[in-house]
KEKEBA-322385 format. One record per residue (C-alpha): residue number from 1; residue in one letter; x negated, y negated, z. Coordinates in nm, 4 decimals, padded with zeros to 6 digits. Each point is the difference from the previous one (the first is absolute). Example, Ala and Ser with C-alpha at 12.3 -4.5 7.8 and 13.67 -1.06 7.14 Angstrom:
BEGIN
     n   res         xx         yy         zz
     1     a   -01.2300    00.4500    00.7800
     2     s   -00.1370   -00.3440   -00.0660
// end
This chain:
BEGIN
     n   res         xx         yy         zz
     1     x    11.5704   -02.0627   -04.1603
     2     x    00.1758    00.3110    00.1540
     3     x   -00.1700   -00.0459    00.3349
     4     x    00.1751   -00.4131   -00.0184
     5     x    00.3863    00.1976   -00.1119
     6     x   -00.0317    00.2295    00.3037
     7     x   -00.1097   -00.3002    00.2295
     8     x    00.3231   -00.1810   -00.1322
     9     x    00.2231    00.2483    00.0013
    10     x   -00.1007    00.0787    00.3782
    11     x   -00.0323   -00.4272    00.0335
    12     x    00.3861    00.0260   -00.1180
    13     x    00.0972    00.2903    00.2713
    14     x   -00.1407   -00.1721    00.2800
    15     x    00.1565   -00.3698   -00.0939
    16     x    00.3547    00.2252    00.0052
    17     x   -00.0992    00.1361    00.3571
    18     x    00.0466   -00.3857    00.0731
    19     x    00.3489   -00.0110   -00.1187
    20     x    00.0717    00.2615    00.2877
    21     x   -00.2033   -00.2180    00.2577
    22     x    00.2258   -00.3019   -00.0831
    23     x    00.2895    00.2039    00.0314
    24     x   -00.0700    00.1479    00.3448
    25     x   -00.0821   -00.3154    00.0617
    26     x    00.3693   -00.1655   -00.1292
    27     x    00.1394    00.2377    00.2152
    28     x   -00.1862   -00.1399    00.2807
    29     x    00.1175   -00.2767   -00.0812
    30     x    00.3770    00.0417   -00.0588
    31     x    00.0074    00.1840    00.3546
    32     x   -00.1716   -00.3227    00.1435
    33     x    00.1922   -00.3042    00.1233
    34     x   -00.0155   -00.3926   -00.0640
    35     x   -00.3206   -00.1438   -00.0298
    36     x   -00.2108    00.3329   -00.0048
    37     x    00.2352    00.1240   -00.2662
    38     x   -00.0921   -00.3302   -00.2372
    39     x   -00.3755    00.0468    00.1070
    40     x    00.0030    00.3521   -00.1981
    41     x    00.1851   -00.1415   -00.2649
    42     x   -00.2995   -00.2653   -00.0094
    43     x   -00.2408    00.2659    00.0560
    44     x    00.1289    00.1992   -00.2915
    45     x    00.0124   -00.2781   -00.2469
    46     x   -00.3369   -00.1004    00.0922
    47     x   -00.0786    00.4085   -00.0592
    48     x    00.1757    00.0267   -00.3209
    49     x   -00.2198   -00.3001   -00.1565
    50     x   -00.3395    00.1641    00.1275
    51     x    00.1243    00.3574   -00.1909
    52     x    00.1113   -00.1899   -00.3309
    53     x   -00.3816   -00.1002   -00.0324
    54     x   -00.0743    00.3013    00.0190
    55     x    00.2353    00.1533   -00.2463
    56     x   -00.1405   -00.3104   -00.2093
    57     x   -00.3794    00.1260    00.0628
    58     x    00.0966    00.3083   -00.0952
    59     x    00.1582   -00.0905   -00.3374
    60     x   -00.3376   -00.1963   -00.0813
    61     x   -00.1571    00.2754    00.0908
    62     x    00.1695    00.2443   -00.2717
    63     x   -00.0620   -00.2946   -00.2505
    64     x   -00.3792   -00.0294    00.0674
    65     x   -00.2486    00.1486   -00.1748
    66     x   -00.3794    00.0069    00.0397
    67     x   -00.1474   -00.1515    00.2699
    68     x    00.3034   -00.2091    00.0912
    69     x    00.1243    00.3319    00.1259
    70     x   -00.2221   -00.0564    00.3133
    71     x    00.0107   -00.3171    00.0942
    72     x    00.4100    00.0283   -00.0134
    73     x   -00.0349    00.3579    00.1657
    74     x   -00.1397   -00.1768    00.2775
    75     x    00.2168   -00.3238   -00.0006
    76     x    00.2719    00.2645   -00.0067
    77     x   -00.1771    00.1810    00.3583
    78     x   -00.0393   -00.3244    00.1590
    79     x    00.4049   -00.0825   -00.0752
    80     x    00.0967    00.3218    00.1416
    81     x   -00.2236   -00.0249    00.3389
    82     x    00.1550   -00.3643    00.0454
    83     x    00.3428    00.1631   -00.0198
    84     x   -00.1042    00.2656    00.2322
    85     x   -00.1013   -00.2482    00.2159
    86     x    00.2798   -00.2107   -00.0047
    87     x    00.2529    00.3114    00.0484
    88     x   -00.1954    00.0659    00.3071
    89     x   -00.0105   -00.3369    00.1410
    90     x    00.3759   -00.0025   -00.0361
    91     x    00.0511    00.3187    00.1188
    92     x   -00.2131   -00.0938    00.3436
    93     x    00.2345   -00.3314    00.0000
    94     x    00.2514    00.1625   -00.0162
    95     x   -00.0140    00.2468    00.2668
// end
């Protein structure tokens, strides 16, 4: 049970190294103009949603128990590689 509190707690650091990615990435987008500038709004909305199922996984994560622990550990992984995905799809359309 220790082991699954340190793999939240470092689950929890690395969803608030996100919050600086979107914000480099605001500022990307406030330097912008027109339509590029409401394509990283876009972009960042469409982040945002991908993070806050994460944040979700990781709450039902520190509220399973047993062998639920596992199978939402890795529903949890698979949330967070889509976002990483995502963030550098956007990032490459972006460019």
């Amino acid at each position: 049970m220790r082991d699954m509190q340190i793999y939240c707690d470092e689950m929890e650091a690395q969803i608030k190294e996100w919050d600086a990615k979107f914000e480099r990435l605001k500022v990307k987008g406030m330097l912008a103009e027109g339509d590029a500038q409401l394509e990283i709004t876009d972009e960042i909305d469409f982040l945002k949603t991908k993070k806050r199922a994460v944040e979700g996984k990781l709450q039902e994560l520190r509220e399973a128990t047993g062998q639920a622990c596992v199978l939402v550990k890795e529903e949890m992984q698979a949330a967070l590689e889509d976002l990483e995905t995502s963030f550098a799809n956007a990032l490459s359309r972006l460019k």
